[in-house]
N, C-alpha and C positions, 0 to 999 in steps of 0.2 A: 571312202564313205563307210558309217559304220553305221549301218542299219538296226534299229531297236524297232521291237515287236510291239504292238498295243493292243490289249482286249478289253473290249466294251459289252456289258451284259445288255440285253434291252428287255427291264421284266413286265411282261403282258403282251408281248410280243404274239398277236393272233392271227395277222392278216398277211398273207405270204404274197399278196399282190402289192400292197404295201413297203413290206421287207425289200424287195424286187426296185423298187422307188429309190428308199432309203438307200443303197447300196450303190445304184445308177449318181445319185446328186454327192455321195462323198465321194467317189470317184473325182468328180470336178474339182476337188479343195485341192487346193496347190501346194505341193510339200508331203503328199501321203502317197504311198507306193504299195501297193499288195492290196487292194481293199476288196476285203470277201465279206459278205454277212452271211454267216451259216443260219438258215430259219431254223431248223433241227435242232438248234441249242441255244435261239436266241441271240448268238454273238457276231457282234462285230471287230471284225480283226483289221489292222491297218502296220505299217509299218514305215519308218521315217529316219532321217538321216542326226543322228547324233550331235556330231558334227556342226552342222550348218541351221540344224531349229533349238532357240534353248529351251528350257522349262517352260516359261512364263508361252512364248509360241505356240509350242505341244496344248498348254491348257488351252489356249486358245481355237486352239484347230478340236480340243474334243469339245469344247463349246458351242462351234458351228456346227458339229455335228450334232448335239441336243437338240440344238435350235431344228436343224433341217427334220429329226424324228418328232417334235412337237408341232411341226407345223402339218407332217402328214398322219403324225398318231399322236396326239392330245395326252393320251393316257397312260402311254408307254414311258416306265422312266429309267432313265442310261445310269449305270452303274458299273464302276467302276472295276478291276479285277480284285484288287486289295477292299473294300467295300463288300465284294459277292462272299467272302468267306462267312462278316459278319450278321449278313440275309442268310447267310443259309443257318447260323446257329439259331436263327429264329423261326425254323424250317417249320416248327409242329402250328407256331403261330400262325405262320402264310395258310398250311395246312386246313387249321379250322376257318380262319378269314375266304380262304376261298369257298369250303362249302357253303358257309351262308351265302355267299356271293350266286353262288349257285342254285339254290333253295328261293332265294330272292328273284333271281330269273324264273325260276319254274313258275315261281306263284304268281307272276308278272304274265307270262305265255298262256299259264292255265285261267287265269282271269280272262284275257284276252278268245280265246276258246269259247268259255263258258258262253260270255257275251255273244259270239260270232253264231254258236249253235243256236242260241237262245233265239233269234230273229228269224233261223229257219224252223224251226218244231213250233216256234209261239206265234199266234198273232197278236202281234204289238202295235196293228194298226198303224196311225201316226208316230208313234216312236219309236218306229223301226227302224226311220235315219240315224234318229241320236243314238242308240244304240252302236248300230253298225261304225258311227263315228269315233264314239268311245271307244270301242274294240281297235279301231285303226292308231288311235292318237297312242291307247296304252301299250299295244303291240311295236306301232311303229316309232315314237317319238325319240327314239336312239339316233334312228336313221335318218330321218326328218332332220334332225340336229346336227349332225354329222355332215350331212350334204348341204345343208347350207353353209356351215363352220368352213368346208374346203370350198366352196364356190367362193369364197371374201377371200380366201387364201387362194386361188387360181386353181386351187384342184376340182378338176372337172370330172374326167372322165377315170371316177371307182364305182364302188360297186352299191355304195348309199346315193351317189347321187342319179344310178343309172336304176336304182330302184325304187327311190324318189317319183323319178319323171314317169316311169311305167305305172304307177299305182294313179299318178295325177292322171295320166291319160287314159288309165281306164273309168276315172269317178265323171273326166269329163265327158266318155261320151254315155255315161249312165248306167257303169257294170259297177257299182256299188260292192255287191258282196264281193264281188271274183277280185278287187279290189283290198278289200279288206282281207279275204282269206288269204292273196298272195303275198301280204305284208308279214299276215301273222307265222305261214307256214315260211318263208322267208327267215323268219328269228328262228322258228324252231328248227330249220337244217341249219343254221351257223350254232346253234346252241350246242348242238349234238357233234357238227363240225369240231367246238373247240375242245369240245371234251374227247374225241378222239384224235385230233392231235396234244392234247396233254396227255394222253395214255400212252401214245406214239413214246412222245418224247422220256417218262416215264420208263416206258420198257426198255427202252435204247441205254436210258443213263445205266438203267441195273445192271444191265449187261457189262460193265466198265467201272461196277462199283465195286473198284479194291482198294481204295484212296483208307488206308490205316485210320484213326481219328485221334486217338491216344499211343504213346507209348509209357512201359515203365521202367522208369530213370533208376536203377543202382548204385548207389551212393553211401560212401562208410557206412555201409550195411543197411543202409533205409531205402526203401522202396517209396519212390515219390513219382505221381500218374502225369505226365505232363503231354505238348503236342510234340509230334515225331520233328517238327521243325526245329523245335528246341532242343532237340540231341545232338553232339560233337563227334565227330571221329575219335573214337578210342573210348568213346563211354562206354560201359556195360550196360546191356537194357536186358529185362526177364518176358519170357512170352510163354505164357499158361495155356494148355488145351482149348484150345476153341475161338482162341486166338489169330488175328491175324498178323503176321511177322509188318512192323510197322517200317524197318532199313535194314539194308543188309548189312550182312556181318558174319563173322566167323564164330559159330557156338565154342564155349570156352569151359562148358558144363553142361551135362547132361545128353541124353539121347531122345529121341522122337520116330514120329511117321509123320511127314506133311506131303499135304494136299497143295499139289501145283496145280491143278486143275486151271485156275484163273489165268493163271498166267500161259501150258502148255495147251491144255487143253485135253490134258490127260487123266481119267479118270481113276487111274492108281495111284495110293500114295508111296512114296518115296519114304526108305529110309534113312536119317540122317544121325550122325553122332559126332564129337568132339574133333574139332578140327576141320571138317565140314563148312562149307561157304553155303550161307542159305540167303534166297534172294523176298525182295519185301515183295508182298500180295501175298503170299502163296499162306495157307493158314495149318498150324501145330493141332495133329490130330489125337495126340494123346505126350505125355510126360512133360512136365516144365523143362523150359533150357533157357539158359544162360548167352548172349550175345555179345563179340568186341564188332563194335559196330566201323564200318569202313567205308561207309561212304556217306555225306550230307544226305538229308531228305532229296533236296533239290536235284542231286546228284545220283537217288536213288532209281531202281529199276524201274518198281510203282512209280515214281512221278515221270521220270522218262516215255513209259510206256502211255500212261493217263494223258500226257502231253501230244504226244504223235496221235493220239485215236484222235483227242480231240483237235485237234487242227489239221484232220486228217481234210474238212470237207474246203478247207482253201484252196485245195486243188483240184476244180471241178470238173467234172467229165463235159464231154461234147458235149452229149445231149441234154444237160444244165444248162450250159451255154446257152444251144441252140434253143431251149424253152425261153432262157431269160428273154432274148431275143426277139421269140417270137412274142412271147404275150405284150411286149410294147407296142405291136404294131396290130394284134387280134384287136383289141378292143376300138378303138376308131376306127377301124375297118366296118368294125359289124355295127357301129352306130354308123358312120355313114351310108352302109347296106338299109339299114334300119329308115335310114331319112329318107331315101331313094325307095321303099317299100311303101313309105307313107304318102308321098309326094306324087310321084309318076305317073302310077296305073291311073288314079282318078283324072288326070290333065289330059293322059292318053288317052284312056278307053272310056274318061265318064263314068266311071265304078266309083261303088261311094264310099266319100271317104274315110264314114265313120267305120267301115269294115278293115279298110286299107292304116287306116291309124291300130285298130286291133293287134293286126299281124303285127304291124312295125314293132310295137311292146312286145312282143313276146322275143323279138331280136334285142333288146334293151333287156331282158332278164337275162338272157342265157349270156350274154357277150362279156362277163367276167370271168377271167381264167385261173380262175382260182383250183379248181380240178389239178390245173397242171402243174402252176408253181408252190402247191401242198405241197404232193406226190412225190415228183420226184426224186426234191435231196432228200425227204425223207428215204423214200427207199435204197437211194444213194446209202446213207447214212446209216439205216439198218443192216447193209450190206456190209458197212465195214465192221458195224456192233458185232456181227454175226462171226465174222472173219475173225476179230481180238478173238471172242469165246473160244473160240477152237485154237488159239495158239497161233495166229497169223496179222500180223498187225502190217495194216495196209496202209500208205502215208496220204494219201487222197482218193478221193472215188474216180479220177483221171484215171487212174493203176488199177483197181478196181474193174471199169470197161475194159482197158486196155486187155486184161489178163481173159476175155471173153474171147475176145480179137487173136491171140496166138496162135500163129502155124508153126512154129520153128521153138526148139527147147535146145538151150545148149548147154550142159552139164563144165564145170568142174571136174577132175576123180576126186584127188587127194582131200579127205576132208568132207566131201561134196557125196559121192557114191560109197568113198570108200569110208572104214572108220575113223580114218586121218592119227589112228593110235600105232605108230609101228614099234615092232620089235625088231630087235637087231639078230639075223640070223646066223651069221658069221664075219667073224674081223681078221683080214688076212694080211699079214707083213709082204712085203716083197721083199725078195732075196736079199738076206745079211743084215734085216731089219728086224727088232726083237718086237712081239705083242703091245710089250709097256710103252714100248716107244710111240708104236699107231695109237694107242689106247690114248697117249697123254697130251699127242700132239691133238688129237678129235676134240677131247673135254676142252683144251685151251680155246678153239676154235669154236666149239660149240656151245660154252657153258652160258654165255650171255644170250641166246636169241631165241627168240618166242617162237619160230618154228617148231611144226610138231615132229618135224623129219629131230629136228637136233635134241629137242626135248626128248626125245627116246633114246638116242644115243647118248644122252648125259647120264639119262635114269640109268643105261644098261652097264654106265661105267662104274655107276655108283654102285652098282649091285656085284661087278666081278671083280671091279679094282679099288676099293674103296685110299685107299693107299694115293691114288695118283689124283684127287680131287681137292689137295691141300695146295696145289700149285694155283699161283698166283696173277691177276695182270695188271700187276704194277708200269703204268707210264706207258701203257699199248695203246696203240693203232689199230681200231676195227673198223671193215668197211664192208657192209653187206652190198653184195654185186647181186641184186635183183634177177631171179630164173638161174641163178648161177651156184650162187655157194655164197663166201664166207673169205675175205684177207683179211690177215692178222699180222701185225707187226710188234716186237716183244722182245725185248733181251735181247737186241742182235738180231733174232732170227726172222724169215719170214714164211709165214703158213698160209698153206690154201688147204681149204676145204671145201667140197662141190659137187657137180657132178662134170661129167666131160666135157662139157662147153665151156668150164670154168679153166680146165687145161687147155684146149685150146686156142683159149683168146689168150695166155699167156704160153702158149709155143712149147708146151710141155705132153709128153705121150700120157694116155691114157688108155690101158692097155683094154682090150676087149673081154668081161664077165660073162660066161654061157652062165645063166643062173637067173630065175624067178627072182623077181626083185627091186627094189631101188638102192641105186650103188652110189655110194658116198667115196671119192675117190682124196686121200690127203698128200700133201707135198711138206716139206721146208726145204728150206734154201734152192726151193726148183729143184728138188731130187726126191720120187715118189715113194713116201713110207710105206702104200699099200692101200687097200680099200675095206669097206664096212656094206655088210648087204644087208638091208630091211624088207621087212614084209608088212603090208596092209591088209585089213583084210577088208572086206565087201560088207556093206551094211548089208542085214534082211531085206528091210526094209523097199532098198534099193529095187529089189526085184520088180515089187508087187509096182512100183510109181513107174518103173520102163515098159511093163508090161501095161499098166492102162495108156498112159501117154499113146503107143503101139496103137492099141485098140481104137482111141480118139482118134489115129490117123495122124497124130502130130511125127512133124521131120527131129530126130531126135540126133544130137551131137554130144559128142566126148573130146571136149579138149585139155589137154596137159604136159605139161614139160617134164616127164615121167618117162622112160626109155619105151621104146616102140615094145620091145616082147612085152614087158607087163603091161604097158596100156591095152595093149592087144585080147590080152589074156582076161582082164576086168570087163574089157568089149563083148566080148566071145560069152562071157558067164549070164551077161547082161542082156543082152540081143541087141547092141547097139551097133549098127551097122558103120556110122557114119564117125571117125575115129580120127586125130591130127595127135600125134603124142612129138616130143623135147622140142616144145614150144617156149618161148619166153615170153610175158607177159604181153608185149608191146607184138608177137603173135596173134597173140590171141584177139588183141585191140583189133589188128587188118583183119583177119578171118569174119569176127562177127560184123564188123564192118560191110566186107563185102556180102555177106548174105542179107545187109539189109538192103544194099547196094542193088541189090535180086529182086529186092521187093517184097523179100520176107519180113511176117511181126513175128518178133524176139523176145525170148523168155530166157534170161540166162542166170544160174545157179552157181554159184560160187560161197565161198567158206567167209566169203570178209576180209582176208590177210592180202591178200595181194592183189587182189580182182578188183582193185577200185573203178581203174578207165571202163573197163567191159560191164560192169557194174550200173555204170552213167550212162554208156553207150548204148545199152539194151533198150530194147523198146518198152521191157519190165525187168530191173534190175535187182534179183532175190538174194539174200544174203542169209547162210542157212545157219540156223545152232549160237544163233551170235548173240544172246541177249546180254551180254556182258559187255560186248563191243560195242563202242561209241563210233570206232572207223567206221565198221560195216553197215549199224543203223543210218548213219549218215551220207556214205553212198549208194547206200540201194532205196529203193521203190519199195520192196515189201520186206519185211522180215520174218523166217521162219522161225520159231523159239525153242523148235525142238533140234534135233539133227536129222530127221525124218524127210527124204525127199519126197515123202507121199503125200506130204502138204501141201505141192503142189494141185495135185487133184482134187483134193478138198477145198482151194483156192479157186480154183479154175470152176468149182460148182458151185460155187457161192457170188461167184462173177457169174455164173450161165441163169439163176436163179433169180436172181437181182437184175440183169439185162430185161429178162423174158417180163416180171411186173412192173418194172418202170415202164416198158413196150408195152404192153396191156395196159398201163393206168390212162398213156397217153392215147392209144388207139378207140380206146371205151368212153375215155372224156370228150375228145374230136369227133367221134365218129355217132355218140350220142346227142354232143350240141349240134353235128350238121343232120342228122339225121330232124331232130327238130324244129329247126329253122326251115329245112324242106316243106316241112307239114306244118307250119306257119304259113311261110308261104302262099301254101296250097289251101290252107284255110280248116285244117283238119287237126291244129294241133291247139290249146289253150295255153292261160298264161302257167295252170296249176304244173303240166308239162313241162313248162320252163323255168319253172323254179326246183323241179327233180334234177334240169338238165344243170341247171347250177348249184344249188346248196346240196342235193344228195348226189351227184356225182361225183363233186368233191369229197363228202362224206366215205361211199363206197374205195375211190381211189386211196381215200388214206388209210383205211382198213384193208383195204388189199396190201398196202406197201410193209403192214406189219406182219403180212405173211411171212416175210421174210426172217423174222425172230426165230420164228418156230421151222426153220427148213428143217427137214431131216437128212443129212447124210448118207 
């Protein structure tokens, strides 16, 4: 199967009980796999088999799904992803078109108003009906329209048609104004409703707005403004102060200060100069520079990065779920409550029923949950806006909760704790073996592999033997032995390089180092030229994220295939008690395994290079420093963009922040519609009541969810 992605915009998208609909009835179309509608941005995302649906199908199937959003939102229209770029260049257009749209509301409301007060300060005698009518027809006739448009369509039970029947059955038993006023007050919480989730949604995007719009193209000396899509690998592009880097590239002219802020979350700038790799978002805070660009737009960090935030919310946490869930089954519950309120007591006790129909409406206002399926992803959703800013890109709000949920942290060293940059401390021949020799046999073995253990030892050859780096590997045999080392087959000969396990799976001594360190130990022809000792040192950083973790009370692990003294020794600096050091990857896989096996949630930290399985296997798999890495983006859950393990903590607050107001949105929504409905009930509560309990408690929940922009660290 080869799975392609599809994104559907839906613009006007207001109604999150709605959206909750839409997303339930595509699910049923046959052939579409993934199907998430993020309310928070409007989009529908689905995914389909390549393979086995062709084009003209595909059109097909987004067809049915137009069709299924026009038959529960009329007004809403699906667009396209190729389509959304040319809506948004008409952004200032939407811009003004929405305010009149808005202004035309007010003056519709305030009409509405004027008439409603007007009947209670005036006596209008006799036409105090028509008045109070007019006020209802002009206030109401949205909704009025709306609920009978879905009644001919089978849509019964929303939230026009559950406001509908509450206003009829208060005119029918003679409550005229309280009738009218809860129509009118009714538009104006969803009026103020949508304007605060457009502000929602608003603050969220900004948060994430690093998407370049122009680049400029270098061209036999002419400077031409085009879009960054249109740039080639190997172009030259210019980027002047104030500027945002539109792809990455390697500066080829000039020096700077840039602001990675965007992307780290760091509020110093960085300086950078000729030869220098500078990545796209991050913006040039002083001197023009010159760029050989290296990678596609598509291909770039910004879009990469922009990509994962947004499709972060297809991955929904529990408690998404369990809202979507429940609100299918809130609402017919409370109108059958509602029916059973109206119906009963007068059969039973002879209470009458014009009082027992009363209450029942006020269970028909409140019984839309729209409070809840706002709230949530937004807050979800803020959660992760918040998380990007600071430099941590979360890949769904699943990881997000989950990272709330952690008892257990299991470290990485190399790379992870430590600064993963080693120097070569000493290169020791064994007896009757000459320096040059260790020295040339290492660079052979080492010179091709992205390790940062070898990548030091190449650097350190280059810097004392430059002489022995002109050697060649013509027609060789490389085979990385994963926790191990490095065979080399070459000219005849054969090379190992590794650490001891790499001699002992091939039957060969490896002599014992007293010495701080990590020991690179080399062979040919199975006779040992001698060994090479590095040193790491310890991020700062490192300290202050072992030390809160400590504090949090979280169980904290050091695993690595690093020699027991020096992992020991990194332990000891650290206060990490809980320590497995010459581990081999597929180690490390059993270890965290069985401590999930324990019924520990897992948080593990690793560099990206090799930690893929443990990576997957984690109950939150973090991949640290990797913004460069596709591997690491790919297998982990979250990604840190700096090399700072203390991003952790800052991760884990913005999960603890984000739990605590989606918990409050739902506890405040639930707990004020039943508190309500009790005092309906009871006879103590009206319908004005129940329309706080619905359009401004939604209102309140979504302003509370945008707490979450502004958390302070």
């Amino acid at each position: 199967m080869k799975m392609t992605k599809v994104n559907l915009y839906l613009e006007g998208l207001g109604c999150a009980n709605c959206a909750a609909k839409i997303e339930n009835r595509t699910k049923n179309i046959s052939g579409l796999e993934s199907v998430v509608l993020d309310f928070s941005q409007s989009k529908l995302s689905f995914e389909y088999d390549e393979l086995s649906m062709s084009a003209e199908d595909k059109e097909s199937k987004i067809t049915e799904i137009s069709k299924i959003v026009k038959s529960l939102e009329p007004d809403v229209k699906v667009i396209s992803e190729p389509d959304r770029k040319a809506a948004e260049s008409h952004e200032n257009h939407d811009h003004s078109h929405g305010e009149s749209t808005s202004k035309r509301e007010l003056f519709r409301l305030g009409i509405s108003l004027t008439l409603f007060f007007s009947t209670i300060l005036l006596d209008l005698g006799g036409a105090r009906l028509v008045v109070l009518f007019a006020a209802y027809i002009i206030s109401g006739y949205k909704v009025l329209y709306k609920s009978f448009r879905n009644i001919l369509r089978g849509q019964v039970f929303d939230e026009n048609f559950l406001m509908s029947l509450a206003t009829f059955g208060a005119i029918a038993i003679g409550e005229y104004p309280e009738a009218v006023a809860v129509m009118i007050f009714y538009e104006i919480g969803e009026f103020f409703e949508d304007l605060a989730v457009n502000h929602s949604r608003k603050a969220i995007k900004s948060l994430i707005n690093i998407r370049p719009d122009t680049a400029i193209l270098l061209k036999d000396g002419r400077e031409t403004t085009v879009s960054p899509e249109e740039v080639n690998v190997g172009d030259i592009i210019v980027v002047r102060p104030g500027m945002r880097i539109p792809l990455d590239g390697e500066i080829t002219d000039g020096k700077t200060m840039i602001d990675t802020s965007a992307l780290t979350g760091e509020s110093i700038p960085v300086s950078y100069t000729e030869g220098d790799t500078v990545l796209s978002g991050t913006v040039v805070m002083n001197g023009l520079i010159k760029l050989k660009v290296s990678k596609s737009y598509k291909d770039s960090t910004v879009s990469r990065i922009l990509e994962l935030v947004e499709n972060a919310s297809g991955q929904k946490a529990k408690t998404e779920h369990f809202i979507t869930k429940f609100a299918r089954i809130y609402t017919p519950i409370v109108v059958g409550i509602a029916v059973l309120i109206c119906v009963v007591p007068p059969l039973v006790t002879g209470a009458s029923f014009h009082d027992w129909l009363y209450r029942s409406l006020i269970f028909l206002v409140i019984s839309c949950p729209c409070a809840l399926v706002l709230s949530v992803p937004l807050g979800f959703f803020s959660g992760i806006g918040t998380a990007s800013k600071n430099g941590i890109l979360v890949k769904g709000s699943n990881y997000l909760e989950a990272l709330n949920q952690i008892d257990t942290v299991v470290f990485d060293k190399t790379g992870t704790l430590t600064k993963g940059k080693f120097e070569v401390t000493s290169a020791v021949p064994a007896d009757g073996i000459t320096e040059s020799a260790l020295l040339e046999a290492a660079y052979l073995c080492e010179k091709n592999s992205d390790h940062p253990i070898a990548k030091s030892v190449v650097r350190y050859i280059r810097e004392v033997a430059p002489e022995l780096t002109h050697a060649t590997l013509e027609n060789a045999k490389i085979e990385e032995i994963s926790g191990k080392g490095i065979r080399l087959s070459v000219g005849g000969n054969l090379y190992l390089a590794g650490n001891a396990a790499l001699g002992q799976i091939n039957l060969l001594s490896a002599p014992e180092v007293n010495t701080e360190g990590t020991v690179i130990y080399l062979y040919k022809n199975h006779a040992l030229l001698g060994h090479i000792v590095l040193n790491d040192g310890i991020k700062p950083d490192s300290h202050d994220a072992i030390s809160a973790l400590n504090a949090l009370g979280k169980e904290v692990w050091m695993l690595t295939g690093d020699r027991k003294e020096q992992a020991n020794a990194v332990a000891n600096s650290l206060n990490i008690k809980n320590v497995l050091s010459g581990l081999m990857p597929e180690d490390k896989f059993e270890k965290v395994n069985q401590l999930k096996a324990e019924g520990k949630r897992i948080a593990f930290l690793g560099d990206g290079i090799n930690d893929a399985p443990v990576l997957t296997l984690a109950d939150v798999g973090i991949s640290m420093g990797s913004i460069g890495s596709d591997a690491a983006i790919e297998a982990s859950d979250v990604v840190f963009m700096t090399d700072e393990p203390s991003k952790l903590i800052t991760a884990i607050s913005i999960s603890k922040v984000t739990k605590r107001i989606v918990t409050e949105n739902i506890v405040f929504a639930l707990g004020i519609k039943i508190l309500i409905m009790l005092l309906g009930v009871l006879g103590y509560a009206s319908m004005w009541m129940a329309i706080f309990g619905d359009v401004g408690v939604a209102l309140l929940a979504v302003l509370n969810s945008t707490r979450i922009l502004k958390h302070k660290l």
